[in-house]
C-alpha positions in Angstrom: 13.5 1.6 37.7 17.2 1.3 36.8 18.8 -1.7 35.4 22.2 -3.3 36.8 24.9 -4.0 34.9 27.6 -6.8 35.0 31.3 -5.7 34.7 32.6 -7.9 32.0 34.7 -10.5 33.3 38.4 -9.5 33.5 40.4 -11.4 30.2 43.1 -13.9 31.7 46.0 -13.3 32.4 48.8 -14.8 30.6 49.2 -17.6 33.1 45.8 -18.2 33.3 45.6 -18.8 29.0 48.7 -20.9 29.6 47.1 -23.6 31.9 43.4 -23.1 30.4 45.2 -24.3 27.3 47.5 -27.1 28.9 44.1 -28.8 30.0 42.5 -28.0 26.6 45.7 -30.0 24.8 45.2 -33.0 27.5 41.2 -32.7 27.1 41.9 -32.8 23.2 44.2 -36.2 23.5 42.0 -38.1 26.4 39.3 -37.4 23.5 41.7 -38.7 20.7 42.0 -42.2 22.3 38.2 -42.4 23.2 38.7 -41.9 27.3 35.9 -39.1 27.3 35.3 -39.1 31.0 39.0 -38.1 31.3 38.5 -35.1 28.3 35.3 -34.1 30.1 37.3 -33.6 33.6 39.8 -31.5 31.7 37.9 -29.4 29.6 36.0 -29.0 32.7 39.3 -27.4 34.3 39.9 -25.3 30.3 36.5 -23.5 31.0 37.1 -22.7 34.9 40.0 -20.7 34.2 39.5 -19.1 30.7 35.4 -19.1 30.4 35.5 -16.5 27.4 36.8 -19.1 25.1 34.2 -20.6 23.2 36.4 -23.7 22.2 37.0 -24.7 25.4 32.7 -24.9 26.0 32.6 -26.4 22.6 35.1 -29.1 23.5 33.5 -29.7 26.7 30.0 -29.8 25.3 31.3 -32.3 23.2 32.8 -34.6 25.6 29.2 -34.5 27.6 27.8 -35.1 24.5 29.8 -38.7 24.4 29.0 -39.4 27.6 25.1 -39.2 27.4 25.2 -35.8 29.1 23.1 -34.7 26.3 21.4 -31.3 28.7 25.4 -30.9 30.0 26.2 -30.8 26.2 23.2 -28.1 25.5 24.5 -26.0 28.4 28.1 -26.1 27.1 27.2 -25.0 23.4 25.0 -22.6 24.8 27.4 -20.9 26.9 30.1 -21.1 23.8 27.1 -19.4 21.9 27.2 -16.6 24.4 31.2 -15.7 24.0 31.2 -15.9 20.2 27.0 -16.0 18.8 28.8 -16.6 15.5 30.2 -20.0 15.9 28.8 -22.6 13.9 30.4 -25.4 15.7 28.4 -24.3 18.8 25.2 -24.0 16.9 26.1 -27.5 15.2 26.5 -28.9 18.6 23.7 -27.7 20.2 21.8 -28.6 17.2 23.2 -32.5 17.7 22.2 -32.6 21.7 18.8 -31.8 20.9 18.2 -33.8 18.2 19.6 -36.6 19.9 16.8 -35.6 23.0 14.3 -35.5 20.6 13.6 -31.6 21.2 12.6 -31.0 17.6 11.4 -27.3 17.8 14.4 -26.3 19.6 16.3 -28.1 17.0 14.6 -25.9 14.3 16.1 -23.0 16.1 19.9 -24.1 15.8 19.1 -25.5 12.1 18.0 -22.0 10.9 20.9 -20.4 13.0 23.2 -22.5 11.0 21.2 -22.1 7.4 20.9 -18.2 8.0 25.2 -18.1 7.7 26.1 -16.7 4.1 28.4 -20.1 3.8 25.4 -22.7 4.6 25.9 -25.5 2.6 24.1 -28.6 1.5 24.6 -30.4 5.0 23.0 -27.2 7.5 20.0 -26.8 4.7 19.7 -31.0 4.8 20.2 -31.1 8.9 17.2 -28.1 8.7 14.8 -30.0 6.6 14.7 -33.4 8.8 14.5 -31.2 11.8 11.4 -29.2 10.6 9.9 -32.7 9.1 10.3 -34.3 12.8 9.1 -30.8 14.2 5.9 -31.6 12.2 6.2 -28.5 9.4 6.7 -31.0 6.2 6.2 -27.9 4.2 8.7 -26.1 5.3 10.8 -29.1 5.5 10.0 -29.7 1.4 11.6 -26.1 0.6 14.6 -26.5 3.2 15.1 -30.0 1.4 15.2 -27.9 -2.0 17.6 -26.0 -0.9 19.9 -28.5 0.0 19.4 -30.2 -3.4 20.1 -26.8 -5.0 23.6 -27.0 -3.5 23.9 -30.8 -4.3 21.6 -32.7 -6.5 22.8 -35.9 -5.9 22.6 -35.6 -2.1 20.9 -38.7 -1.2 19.4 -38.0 2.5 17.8 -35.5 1.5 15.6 -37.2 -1.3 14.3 -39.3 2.1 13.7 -36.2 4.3 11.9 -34.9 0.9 9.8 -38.2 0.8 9.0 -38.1 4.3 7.6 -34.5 4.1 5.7 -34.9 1.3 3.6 -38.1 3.0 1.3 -35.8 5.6 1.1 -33.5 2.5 -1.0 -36.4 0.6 1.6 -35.9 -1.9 2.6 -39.9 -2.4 3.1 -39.3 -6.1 5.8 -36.8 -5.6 7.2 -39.3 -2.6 7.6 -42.4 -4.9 9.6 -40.0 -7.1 12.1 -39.1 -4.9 12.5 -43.0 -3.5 13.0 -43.4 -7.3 15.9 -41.4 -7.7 17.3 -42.2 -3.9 17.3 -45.7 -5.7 19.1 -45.0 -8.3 21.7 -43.2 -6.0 21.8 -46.0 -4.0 21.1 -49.1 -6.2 19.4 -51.9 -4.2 18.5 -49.8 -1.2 15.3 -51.8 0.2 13.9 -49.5 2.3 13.1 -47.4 -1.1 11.8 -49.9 -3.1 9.2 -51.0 0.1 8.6 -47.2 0.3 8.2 -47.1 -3.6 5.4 -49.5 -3.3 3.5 -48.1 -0.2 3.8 -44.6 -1.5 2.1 -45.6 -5.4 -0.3 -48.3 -3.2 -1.5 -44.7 -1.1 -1.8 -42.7 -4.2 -4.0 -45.9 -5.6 -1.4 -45.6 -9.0 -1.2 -49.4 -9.8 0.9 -49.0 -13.2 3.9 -49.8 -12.2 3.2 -51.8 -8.8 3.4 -55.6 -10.9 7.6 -54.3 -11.5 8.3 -52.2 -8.4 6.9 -55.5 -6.6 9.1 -58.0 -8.9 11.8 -55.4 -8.0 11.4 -55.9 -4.4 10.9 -59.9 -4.7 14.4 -59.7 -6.4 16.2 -57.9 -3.8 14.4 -60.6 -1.2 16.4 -63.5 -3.3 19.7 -61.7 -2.6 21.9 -62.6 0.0 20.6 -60.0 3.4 20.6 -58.6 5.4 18.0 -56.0 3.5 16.8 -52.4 5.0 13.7 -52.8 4.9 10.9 -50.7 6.5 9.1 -53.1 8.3 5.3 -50.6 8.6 5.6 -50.6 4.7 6.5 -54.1 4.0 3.8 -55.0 6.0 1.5 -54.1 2.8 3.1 -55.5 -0.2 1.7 -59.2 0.8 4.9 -61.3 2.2 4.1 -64.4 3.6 4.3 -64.6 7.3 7.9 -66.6 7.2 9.2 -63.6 4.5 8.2 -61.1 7.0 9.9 -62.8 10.2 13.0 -62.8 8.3 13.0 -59.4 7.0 12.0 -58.0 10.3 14.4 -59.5 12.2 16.9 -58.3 10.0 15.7 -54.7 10.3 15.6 -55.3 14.6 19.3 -56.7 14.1 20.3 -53.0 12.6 18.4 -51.7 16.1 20.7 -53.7 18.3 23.7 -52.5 17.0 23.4 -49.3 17.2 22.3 -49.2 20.5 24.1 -49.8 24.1 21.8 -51.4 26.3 21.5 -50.6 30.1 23.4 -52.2 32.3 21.5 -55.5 34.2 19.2 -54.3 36.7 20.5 -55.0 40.7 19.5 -58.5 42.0 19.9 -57.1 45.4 17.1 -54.4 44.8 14.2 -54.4 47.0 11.4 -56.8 46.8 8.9 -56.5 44.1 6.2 -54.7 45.1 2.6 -56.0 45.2 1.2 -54.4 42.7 2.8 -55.6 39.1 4.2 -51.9 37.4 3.2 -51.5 33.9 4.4 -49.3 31.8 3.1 -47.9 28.4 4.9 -46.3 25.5 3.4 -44.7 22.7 3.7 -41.6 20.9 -0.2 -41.9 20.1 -1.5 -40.5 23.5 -4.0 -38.2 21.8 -6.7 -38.7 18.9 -5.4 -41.4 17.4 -6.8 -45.0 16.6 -4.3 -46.4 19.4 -5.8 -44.3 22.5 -9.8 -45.1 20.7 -9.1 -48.3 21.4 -7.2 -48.5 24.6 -8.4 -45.6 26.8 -11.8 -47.7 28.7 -9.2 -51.0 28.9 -6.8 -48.3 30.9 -9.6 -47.1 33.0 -10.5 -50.1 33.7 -7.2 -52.0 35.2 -7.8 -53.8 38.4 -5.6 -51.1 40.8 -5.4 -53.6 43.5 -3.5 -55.7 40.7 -1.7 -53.4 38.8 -0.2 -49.5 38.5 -0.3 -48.2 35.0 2.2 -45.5 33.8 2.5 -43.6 30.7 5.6 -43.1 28.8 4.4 -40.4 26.2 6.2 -38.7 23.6 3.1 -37.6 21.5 2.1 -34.6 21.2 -0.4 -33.0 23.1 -3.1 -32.2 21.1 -5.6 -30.3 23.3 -8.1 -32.8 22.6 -10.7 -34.7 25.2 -9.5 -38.1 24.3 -6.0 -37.0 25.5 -7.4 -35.5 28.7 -9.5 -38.6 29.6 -6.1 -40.7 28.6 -4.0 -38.8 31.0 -6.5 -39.2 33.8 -6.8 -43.0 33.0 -2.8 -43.6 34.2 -1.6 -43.7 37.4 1.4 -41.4 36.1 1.8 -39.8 32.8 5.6 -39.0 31.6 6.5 -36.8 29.1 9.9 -38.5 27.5 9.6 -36.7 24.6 12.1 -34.3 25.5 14.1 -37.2 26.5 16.9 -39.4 24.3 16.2 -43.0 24.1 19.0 -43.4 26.5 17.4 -41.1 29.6 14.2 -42.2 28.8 14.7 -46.0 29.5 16.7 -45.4 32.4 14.1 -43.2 33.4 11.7 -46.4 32.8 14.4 -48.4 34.5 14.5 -46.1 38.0 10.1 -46.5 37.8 10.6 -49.3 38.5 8.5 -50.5 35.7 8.2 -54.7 36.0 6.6 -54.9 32.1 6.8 -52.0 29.6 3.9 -52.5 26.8 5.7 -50.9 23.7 2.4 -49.9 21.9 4.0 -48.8 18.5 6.3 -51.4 17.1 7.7 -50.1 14.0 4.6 -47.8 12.8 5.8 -43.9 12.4 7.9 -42.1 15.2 8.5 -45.3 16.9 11.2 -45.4 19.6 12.6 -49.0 19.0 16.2 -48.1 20.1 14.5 -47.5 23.8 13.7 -50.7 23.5 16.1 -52.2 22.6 18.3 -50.8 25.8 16.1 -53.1 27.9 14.7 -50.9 29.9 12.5 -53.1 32.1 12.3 -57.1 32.8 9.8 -57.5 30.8 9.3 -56.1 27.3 5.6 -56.7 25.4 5.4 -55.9 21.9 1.2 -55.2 21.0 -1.8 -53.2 19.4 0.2 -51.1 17.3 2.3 -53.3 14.9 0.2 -56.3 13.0 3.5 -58.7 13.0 6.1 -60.1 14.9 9.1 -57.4 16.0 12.0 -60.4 14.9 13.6 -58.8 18.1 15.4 -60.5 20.5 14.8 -57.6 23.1 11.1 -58.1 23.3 9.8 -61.0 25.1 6.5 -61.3 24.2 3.7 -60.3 21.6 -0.3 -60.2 22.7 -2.2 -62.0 20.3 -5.0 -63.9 20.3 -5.9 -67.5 18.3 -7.4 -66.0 15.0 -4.5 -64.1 14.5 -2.2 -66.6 15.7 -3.5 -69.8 15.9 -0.8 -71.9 18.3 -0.1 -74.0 15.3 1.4 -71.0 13.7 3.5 -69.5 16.8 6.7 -70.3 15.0 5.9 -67.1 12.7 6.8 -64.9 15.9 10.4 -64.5 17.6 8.4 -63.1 20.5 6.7 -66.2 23.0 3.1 -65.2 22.3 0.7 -64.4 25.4 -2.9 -65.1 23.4 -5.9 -63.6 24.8 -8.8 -65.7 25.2 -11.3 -64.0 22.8 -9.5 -61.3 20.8 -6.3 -59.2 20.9 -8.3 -55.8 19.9 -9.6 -54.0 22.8 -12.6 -51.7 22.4 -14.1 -48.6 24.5 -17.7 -49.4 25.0 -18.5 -46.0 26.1 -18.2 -44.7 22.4 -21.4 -42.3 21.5 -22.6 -42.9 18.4 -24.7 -40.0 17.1 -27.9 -39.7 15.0 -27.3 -40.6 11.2 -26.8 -37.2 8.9 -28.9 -37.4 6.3 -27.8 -39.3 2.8 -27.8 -36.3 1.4 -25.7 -34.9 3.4 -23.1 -37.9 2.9 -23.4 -37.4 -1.3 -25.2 -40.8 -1.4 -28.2 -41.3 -3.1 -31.6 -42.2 -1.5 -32.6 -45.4 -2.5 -28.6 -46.6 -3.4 -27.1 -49.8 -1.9 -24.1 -48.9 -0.2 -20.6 -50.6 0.0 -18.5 -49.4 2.2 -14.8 -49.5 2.6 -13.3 -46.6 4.8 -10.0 -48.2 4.7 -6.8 -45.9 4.2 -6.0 -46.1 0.5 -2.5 -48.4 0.8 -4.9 -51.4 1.4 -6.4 -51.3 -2.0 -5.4 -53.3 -4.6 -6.3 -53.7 -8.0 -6.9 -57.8 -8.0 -9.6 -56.5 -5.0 -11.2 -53.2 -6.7 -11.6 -56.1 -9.8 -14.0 -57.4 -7.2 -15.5 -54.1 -6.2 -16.0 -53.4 -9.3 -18.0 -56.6 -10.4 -20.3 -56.0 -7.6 -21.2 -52.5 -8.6 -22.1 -53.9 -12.0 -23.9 -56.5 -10.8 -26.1 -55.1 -8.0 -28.2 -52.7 -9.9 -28.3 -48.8 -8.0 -25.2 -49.6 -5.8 -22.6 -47.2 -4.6 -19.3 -47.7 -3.4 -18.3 -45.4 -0.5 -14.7 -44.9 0.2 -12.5 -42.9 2.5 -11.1 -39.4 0.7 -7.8 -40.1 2.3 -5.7 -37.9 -0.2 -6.5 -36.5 -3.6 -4.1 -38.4 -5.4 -6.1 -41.7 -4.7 -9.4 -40.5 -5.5 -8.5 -39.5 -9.0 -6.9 -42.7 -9.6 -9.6 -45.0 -8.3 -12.0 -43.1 -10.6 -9.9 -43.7 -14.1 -9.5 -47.0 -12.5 -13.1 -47.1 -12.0 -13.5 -46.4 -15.9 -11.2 -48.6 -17.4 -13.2 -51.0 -15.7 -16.4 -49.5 -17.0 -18.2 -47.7 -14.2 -19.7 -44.3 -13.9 -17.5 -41.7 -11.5 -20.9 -41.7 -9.9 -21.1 -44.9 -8.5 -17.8 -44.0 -6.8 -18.7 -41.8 -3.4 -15.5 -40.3 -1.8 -16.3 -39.3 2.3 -13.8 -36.9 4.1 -11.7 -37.7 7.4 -13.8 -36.2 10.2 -13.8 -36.8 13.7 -14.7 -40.4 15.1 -18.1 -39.6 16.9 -18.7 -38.7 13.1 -17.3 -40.9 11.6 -19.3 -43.5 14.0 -22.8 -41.8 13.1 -22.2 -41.7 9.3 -21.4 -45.5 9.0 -25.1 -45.9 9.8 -25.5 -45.9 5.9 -23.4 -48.4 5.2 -25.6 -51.9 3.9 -22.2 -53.7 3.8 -18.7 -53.4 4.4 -15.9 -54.6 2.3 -12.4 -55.4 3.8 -9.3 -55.6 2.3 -6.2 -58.1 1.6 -3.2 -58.6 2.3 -4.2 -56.0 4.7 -7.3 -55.9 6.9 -9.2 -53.0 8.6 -8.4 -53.0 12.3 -9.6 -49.9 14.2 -12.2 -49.3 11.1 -13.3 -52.6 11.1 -14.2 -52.1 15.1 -16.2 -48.8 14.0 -18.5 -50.7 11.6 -18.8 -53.4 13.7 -19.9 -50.9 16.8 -21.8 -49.0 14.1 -24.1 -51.6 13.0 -22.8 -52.3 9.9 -21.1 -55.8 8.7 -18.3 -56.2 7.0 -17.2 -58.8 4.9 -13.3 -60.0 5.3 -11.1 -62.7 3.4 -8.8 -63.9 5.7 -4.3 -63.7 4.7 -1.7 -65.5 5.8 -0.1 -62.9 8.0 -1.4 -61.8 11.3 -2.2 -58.3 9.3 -4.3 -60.0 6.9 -6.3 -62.1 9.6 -7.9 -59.4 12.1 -10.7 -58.7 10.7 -11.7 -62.0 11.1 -10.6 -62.2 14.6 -12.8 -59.1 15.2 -16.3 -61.1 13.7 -15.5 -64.0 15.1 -15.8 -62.0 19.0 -18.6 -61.0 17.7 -20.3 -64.2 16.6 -19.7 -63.5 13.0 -17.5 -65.9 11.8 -19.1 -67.2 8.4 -18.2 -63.1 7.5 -14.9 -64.0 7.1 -13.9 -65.8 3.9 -10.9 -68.1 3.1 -10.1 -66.7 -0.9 -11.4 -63.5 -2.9 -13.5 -66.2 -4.8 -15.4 -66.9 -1.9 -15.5 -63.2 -0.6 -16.8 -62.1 -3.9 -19.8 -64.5 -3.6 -20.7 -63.2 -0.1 -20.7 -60.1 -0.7 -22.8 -61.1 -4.0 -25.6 -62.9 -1.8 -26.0 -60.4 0.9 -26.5 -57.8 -1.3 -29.1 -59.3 -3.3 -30.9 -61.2 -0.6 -32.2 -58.5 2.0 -33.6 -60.8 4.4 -30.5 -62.8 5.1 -28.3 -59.6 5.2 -31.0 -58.7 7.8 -30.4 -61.4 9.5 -26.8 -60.6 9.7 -27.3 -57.0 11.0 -29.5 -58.4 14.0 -27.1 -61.0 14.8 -24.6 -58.1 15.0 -26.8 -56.2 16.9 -26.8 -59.0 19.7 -23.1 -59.7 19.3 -22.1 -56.2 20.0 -24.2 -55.7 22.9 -23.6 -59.7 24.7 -20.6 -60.7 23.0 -16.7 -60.4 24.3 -15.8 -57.9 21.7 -17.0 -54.5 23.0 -16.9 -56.4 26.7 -14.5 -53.8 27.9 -14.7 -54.9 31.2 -13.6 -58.5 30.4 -11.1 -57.6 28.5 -9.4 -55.4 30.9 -10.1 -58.9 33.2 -8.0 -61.3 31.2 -5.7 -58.7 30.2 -4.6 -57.9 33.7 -4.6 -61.6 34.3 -2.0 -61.6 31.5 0.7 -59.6 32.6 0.4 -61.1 36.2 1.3 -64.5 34.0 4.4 -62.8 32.9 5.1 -61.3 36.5 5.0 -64.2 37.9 7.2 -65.9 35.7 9.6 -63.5 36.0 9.7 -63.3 39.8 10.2 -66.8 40.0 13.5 -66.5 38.0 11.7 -68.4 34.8 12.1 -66.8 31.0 9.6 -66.4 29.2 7.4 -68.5 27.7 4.2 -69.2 25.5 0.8 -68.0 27.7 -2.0 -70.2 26.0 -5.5 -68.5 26.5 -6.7 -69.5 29.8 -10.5 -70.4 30.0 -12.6 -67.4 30.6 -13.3 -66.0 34.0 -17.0 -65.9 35.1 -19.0 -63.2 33.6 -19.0 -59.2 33.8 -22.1 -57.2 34.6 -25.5 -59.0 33.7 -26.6 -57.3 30.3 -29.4 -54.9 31.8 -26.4 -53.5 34.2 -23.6 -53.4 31.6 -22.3 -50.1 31.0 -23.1 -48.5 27.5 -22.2 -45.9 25.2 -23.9 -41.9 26.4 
């Protein structure tokens, strides 16, 4: 078999360098004065008649680059690559397109290109690390980030990317250290004193949390705007007002970096029938989001509505993903996608309402957003607060979280659900118990559960905890082993407070059907404030096993008690840690009435609204065809009180239930 080979392309003549050049110089000053469709149409011309000469591709690639052309811009360093595989500025190019699309592991590839030249500095080792965090390989990212700060120690980006990396490693410790020294680079900067706080609040290391808090109070009595994470503030126990503020500053930074898509054509066909919903998430895989949401999607009325995906999660091989995928109508991939192509890729769907399902949690796309890609924009299920953004229309709530009264705490108009704002998959198997043993609990113990992740905890609340175990004789308290870090800290805080290691019982992350079955152990469940369980609290709860809550002032701090009062719980759900601690005191001292509780739940999760996926997916649907139809009758949006609940679902010997 023989192999063909290409004459190499003749080298220009001298006429031909002459003009490639003349359009170069004119590409060069079109790009000088901004006019970057004009340099794109003459470096266009540069590469036609000289396409040896890798600055010619670079410059075009560039000018693409500008004008969104972001695979045009890919193509163009490529080619550039391919007459001269030495040039940084073509690796540094293609390196930008792609990072701007979001392609991460193609990224890595041009990062380590650039860091594998004897003259890599600081900048191609920094641009390496953040690409191999977002890739997912936060150790690799830890030793690129070294080797940036090797070549500058007082780089400050890359004491963030080091932070960032070192958070899926469990190592929150090492994380508030960098923030601490990014701080002191950058005085004042609020997003590292929030992240100082959530990282020592994960790692349960509560000595210096009263001053890194008065530090952060401080910054809040300065003049704003402040840069401010909004997922980590969330935490630190603002007020609902304080949070508004400080999220709407952080959605204020969104805007103006974005450029939002132009208004969609008036004259465009009529809407069709069926409203187009459209769902964004990055957590279209085993994650709490798609627990919670796949039975609802399933269960959309088609004749009503068509439900899309707009995924850029990675696909994680797992049966919750596949059952996700088949529950859309359409499933897109826009992880490969820059905010810009993706919501004009939303915008060309179609879509009537696009349900932004992340909010400002990790790897959130809020720039998308923000370019208005569809009439209607819905902020819910994955952020506990109010987005402060003027590009998103409404948030789903429901009236514990928001009671009407207290609407004023979102910029969003608020579209409440009837019952609660959560929804559930009653299909959930729950298997048989493992034995105690099995678990590391004892026999005969009491246990107090609290599976929360570790940020929750505070130490006014593990005060509490702590009382209880004292004062309910052979109690345990069994808590989620989210990170090292934390469990060694909760145990010296355990002893400063006087109680044995052993009445501390750390459980490790498994998979939810386990998780589910092991929870059958748990006598009582203990919440936590300012922040509440939310997806845990639902496992309990569909476990069999109650859970006490004390209710905040922010909508993160009241869903707990939103969750027990759809399941005809209410009383659970306390109004101070006072009153928490004396409930908590009483059922575990008083078997018969906590007895009672756990067959009230019982009836609750099998009659009431809570794990009624059916109704839920009901009154949801109703829902959006509220905002549709204000929409299509050329009204803006406004509040959507709960309307009264529709007649029943399936009679309870004909419900579906769990395999």
């Amino acid at each position: 078999m023989s192999s063909t080979i290409s004459p190499p392309r003749p080298a220009p003549t001298a006429a031909a360098r002459t003009e490639a050049e003349r359009h170069w110089r004119a590409g060069v000053e079109h790009a000088r004065a901004g006019r970057w469709k004009e340099a794109e149409k003459a470096h266009a011309r540069a590469v036609r008649v000289a396409p040896g000469e890798p600055l010619y591709w670079i410059n075009l690639g560039q000018a693409r680059r500008k004008l969104g052309d972001l695979d045009g811009a890919a193509e163009a360093a490529t080619r550039a690559l391919g007459a001269d595989p030495q040039s940084a500025l073509a690796a540094q190019l293609r390196l930008a397109a792609r990072m701007e699309r979001h392609c991460w592991r193609d990224a890595v590839e041009d990062a380590e290109r650039l860091v594998r030249r004897p003259d890599a500095g600081h900048g191609s080792w920094f641009e390496y690390a953040f690409a191999l965090d977002r890739a997912g390989r936060p150790r690799e990212a830890v030793s690129a980030a070294l080797q940036a700060l090797s070549r500058k120690p007082d780089l400050f980006e890359a004491y963030v990317v080091l932070c960032n990396a070192f958070d899926p490693l469990g190592l929150h410790t090492e994380a508030v250290e960098c923030l601490r020294t990014a701080v002191a680079l950058k005085p004042g900067w609020g997003q590292g004193l929030g992240g100082i706080v959530y990282h020592a609040l994960y790692a349960c290391d509560w000595r210096r949390l009263d001053d890194d808090l008065a530090a952060l109070r401080g910054l809040l009595t300065t003049p704003g705007p402040h840069d401010i994470g909004p997922f980590m503030f969330l935490s630190l126990g603002a007020d609902a007002a304080t949070q508004k503020r400080v999220f709407a500053e952080h959605a204020a930074r969104i805007v103006d970096a974005v450029r939002p898509l132009p208004e969609p054509d008036p004259a465009r066909g009529a809407p069709p029938d069926r409203v187009r919903i459209g769902y964004l998430s990055n957590d279209f895989h085993a994650h709490a989001t798609s627990t919670l949401l796949v039975r609802v999607l399933e269960l959309h009325d088609r004749s009503k509505v068509e439900v899309r995906a707009y995924s850029y999660s990675s696909d994680d091989g797992s049966p919750l993903r596949r059952r996700v995928e088949a529950a859309f109508d359409a499933f897109i991939d826009v992880s490969g996608m820059s905010d810009a192509e993706a919501a004009a890729r939303i915008r060309e769907d179609g879509v009537e309402i696009l349900v932004d399902l992340k909010g400002y949690t990790r790897h959130a796309r809020a720039g998308l957003v923000a370019m208005r890609a569809a009439p209607v924009q819905v902020a819910w299920l994955g952020f506990p607060g109010t987005s402060g953004a003027p590009f998103v229309d409404y948030a789903i709530v429901d009236p514990v979280v928001v009671p009407p009264a207290r609407a004023d705490e979102f910029t969003e108009k608020l579209a409440w659900m009837p019952d609660c704002y959560q929804p559930n998959d009653r299909l959930r198997p729950i298997g048989a118990a493992p034995g105690r043993a099995t678990c590391g609990l004892p026999e005969d113990a009491f246990v107090f559960c609290c599976f929360n992740h570790t940020y929750k905890i505070r130490p006014e609340l593990f005060d509490v905890w702590c009382r209880l175990l004292r004062e309910v004789p052979g109690s345990v308290l069994w808590l989620l082993e989210s990170n090292p870090q934390a469990k060694d800290n909760l145990l010296r805080e355990a002893a400063a407070r006087g109680i044995d290691a052993a009445r501390l019982v750390f459980a490790p992350l498994v998979a939810s059907e386990a998780n589910l079955a092991r929870l059958r152990h748990a006598d009582l469940v203990l919440d936590t404030l300012p922040v509440n369980a939310h997806t845990t609290a639902s496992d309990a709860l569909w476990a069999g096993a109650p859970i006490v809550t004390c209710v905040g002032d922010a909508f993160a701090g009241r869903v707990c008690a939103s969750l027990l009062a759809a399941v005809g719980l209410p009383e659970l759900a306390t109004a101070d840690l006072a009153a928490y601690e004396a409930l908590v005191r009483g059922l575990a001292t008083d078997p018969a009435r906590l007895a009672s509780i756990r067959e009230r739940l019982r009836v609750g999760r099998e009659y009431g609204p809570l794990f009624d996926s059916e109704r839920f997916a009901r009154e949801l649907d109703a829902l959006y065809l509220r905002m549709a139809e204000r929409r299509r009758a050329g009204l803006a949006p406004d509040h959507l009180p709960p309307r009264p609940v529709t007649a029943a679902g399936p009679l309870p010997g004909a419900r579906e239930s769990a395999a």
